[in-house]
Every structure is written in C-alpha cells, then in structure tokens.
VOPAGU-2260 file (C-alpha; in pm, 1 decimal, decimal comma):
REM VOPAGU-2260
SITE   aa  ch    i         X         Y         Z
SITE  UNK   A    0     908,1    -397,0    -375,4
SITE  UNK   A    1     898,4    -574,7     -10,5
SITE  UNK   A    2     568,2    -710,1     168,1
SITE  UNK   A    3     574,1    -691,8     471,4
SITE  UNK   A    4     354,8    -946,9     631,8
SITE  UNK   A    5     274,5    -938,1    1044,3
SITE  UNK   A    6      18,7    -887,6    1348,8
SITE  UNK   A    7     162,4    -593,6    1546,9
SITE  UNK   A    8     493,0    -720,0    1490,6
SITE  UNK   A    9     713,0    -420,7    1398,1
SITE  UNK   A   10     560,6    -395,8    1012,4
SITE  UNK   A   11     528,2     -16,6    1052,7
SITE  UNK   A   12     821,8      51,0    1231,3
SITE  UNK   A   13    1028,9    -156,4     974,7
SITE  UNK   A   14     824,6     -12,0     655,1
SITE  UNK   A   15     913,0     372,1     836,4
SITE  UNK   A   16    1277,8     240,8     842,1
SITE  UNK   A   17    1337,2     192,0     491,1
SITE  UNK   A   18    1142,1     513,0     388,4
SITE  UNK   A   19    1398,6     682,9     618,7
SITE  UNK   A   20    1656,7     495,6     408,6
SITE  UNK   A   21    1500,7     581,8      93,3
SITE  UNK   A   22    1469,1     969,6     223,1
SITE  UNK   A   23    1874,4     945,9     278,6
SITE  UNK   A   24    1899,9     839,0     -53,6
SITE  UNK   A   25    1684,2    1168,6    -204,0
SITE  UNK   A   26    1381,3     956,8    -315,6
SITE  UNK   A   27    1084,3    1095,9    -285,4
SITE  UNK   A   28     842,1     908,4      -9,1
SITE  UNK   A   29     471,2     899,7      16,8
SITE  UNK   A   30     385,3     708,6     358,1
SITE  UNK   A   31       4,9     645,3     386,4
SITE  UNK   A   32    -174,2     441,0     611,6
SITE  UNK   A   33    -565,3     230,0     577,6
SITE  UNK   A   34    -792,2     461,7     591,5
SITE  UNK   A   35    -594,3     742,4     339,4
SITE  UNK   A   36    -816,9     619,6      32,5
SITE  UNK   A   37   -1097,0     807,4     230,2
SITE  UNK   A   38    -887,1    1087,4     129,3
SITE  UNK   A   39    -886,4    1023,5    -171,6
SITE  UNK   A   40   -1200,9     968,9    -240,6
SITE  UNK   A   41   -1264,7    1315,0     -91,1
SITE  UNK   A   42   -1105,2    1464,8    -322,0
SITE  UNK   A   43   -1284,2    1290,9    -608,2
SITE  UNK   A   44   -1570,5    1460,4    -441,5
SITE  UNK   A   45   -1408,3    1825,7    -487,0
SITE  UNK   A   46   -1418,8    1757,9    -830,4
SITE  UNK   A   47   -1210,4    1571,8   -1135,8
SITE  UNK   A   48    -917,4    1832,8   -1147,9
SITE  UNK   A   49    -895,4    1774,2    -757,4
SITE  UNK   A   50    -883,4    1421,6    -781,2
SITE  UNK   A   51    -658,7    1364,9   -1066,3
SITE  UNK   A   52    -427,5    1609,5    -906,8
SITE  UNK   A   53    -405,0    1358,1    -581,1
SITE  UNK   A   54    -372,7    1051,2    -812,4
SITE  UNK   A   55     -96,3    1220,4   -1000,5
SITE  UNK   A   56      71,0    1249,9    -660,1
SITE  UNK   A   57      59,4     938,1    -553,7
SITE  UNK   A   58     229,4     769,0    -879,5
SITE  UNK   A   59     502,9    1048,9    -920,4
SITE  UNK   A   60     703,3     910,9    -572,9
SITE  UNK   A   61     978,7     689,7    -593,3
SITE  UNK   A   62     878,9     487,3    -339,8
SITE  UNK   A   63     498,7     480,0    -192,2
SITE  UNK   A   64     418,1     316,3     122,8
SITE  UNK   A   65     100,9     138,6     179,3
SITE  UNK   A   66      86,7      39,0     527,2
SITE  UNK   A   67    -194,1    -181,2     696,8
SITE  UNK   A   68    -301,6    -329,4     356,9
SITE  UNK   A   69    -639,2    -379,4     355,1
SITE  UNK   A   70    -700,8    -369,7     698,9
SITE  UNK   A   71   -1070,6    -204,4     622,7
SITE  UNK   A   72   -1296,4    -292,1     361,8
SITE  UNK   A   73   -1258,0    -146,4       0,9
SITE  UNK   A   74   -1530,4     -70,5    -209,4
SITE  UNK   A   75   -1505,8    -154,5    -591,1
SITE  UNK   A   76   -1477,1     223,0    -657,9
SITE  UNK   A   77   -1183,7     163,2    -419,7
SITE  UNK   A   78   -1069,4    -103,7    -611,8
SITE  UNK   A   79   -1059,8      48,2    -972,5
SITE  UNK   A   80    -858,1     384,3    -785,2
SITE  UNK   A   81    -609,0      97,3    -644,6
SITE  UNK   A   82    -553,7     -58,2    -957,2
SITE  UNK   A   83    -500,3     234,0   -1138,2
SITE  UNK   A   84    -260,5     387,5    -938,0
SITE  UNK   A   85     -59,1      27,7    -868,7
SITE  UNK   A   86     -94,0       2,5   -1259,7
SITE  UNK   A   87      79,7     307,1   -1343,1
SITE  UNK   A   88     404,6     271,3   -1084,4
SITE  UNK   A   89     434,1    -106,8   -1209,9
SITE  UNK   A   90     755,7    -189,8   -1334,2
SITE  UNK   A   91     845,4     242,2   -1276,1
SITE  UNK   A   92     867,0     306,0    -896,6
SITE  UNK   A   93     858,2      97,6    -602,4
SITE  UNK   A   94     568,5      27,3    -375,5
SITE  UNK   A   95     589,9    -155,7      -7,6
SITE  UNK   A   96     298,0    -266,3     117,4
SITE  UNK   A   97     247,6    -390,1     473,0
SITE  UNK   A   98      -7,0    -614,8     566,9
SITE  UNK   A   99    -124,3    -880,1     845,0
SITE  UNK   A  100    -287,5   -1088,6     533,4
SITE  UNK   A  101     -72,3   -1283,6     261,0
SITE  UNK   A  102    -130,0   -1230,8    -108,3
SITE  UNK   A  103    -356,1   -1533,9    -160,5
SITE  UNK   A  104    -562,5   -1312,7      88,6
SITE  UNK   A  105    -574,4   -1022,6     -74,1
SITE  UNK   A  106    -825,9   -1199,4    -334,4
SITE  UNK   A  107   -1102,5   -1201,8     -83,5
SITE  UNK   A  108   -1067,3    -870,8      14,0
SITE  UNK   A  109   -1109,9    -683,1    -297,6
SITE  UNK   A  110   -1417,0    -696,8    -451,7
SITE  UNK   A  111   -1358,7    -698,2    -782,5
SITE  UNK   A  112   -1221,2   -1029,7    -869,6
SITE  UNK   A  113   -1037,7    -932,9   -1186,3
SITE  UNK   A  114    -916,3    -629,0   -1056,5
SITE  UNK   A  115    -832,8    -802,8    -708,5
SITE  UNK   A  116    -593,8   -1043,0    -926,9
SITE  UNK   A  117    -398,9    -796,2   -1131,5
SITE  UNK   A  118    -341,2    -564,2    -803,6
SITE  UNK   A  119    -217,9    -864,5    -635,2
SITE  UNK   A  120      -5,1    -963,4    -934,9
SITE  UNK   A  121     157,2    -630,7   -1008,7
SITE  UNK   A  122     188,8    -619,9    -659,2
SITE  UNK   A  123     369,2    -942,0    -554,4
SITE  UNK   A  124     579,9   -1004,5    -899,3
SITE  UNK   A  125     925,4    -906,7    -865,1
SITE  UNK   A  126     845,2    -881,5    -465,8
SITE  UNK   A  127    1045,2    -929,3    -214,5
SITE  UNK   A  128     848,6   -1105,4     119,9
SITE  UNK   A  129     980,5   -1027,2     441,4
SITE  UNK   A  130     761,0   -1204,6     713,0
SITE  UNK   A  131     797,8   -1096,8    1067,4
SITE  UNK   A  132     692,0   -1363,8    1300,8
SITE  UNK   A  133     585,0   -1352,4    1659,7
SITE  UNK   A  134     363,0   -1404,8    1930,2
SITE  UNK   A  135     395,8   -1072,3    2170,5
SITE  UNK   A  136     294,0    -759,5    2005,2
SITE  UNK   A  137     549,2    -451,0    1975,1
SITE  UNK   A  138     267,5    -222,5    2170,9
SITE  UNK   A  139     225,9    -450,8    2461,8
SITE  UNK   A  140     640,5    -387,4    2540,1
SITE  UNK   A  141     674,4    -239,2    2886,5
C-alpha cells in the first residue's frame, strides 16, 4: 500500500504507472481523483440501494487509487464514508493514496478526530512511503 507524497512532482503520473502495472497483472483498478466523493455522495442522494451499490464498488477492486488525498475539505459525513470503505479493504486489497500532505497531516484535515486516526492508521500501517522530492513542477516542463 504506497503513499505517495509530493507538490506537482510526478505523484499522478507514478500512481497511473503502477495501476497500469497492476492492470497487466489482471487486477482490477479503481483510479479516482479529490473531488470523486462528490460522487459519491450523489449517489447517497439517489437513494440507499444507489449508494450502497457505489460503496460496494469501491471495496470489491484489488487495488483502489486515491489520488490528491485530501486536497479539498471533507465533511464528517465524508469522513464516516472514508472510513468505512478504508475499513473494509484493510488488511484485503490494496489502496495507494497520493497526497502533497504527510500522515501526521492527515489528522487536521479530517474532522472527525477518532475517525481521522483510524483512517490514517489503516492507511499508513503496513505502508510503503515513496516521497518524490523537488523544486520544479512536472506541468511547468517545456
């Protein structure tokens, strides 16, 4: 389960990389992006069947990408769907996360503290870090 930790670095491009590798491998990918749990609170709105349908989808992959990591603001609705769904692939399937904040960070950012330490726990044991360093940003390459 890598973190991937950066500013514009090459965090996506490496976290697309290894679901290509994963893909060549036959396991089944989810990529998703900030922003997606709008989505999935959407379909909470369409109903319970809707929504439990999604979250059903989400923990069946082999390996689910979360890319830009709480980039945005997560409501504590947000956080109980997050820790449900990290809860149930725990210790089943893998999940990469990639993120310009480090786990300590992640604390703050979810406002539920309880909820904000067992995500982070479930999601950094038995991680692997890989930190990409740098000061130029992959976009600004000519």
């Amino acid at each position: 389960m890598p973190l991937c930790k950066a500013l514009h670095n090459g965090k996506s491009f490496l976290v697309q990389a290894l679901r290509q590798a994963a893909c060549r491998r036959l396991l089944s990918t989810r990529y998703t992006a900030a922003g997606s749990a709008g989505r999935t609170q959407a379909g909470q709105s369409e109903g319970p069947e809707t929504f439990h349908r999604l979250r059903k989808q989400f923990i069946k992959y082999d390996l689910l990408i979360i890319d830009e990591w709480l980039l945005f603001p997560i409501t504590e609705e947000d956080s109980q769907l997050l820790l449900s769904l990290i809860d149930r692939r725990h210790d089943h399937q893998a999940t990469i996360v990639a993120s310009q904040y480090e786990p300590a960070e992640w604390l703050d950012q979810i406002p539920i503290p309880v909820a904000a330490e067992a995500i982070t726990d479930r999601l950094s044991s038995q991680a692997y870090r890989i930190i990409i360093k740098g000061k130029k940003s992959m976009r600004d390459v000519n």
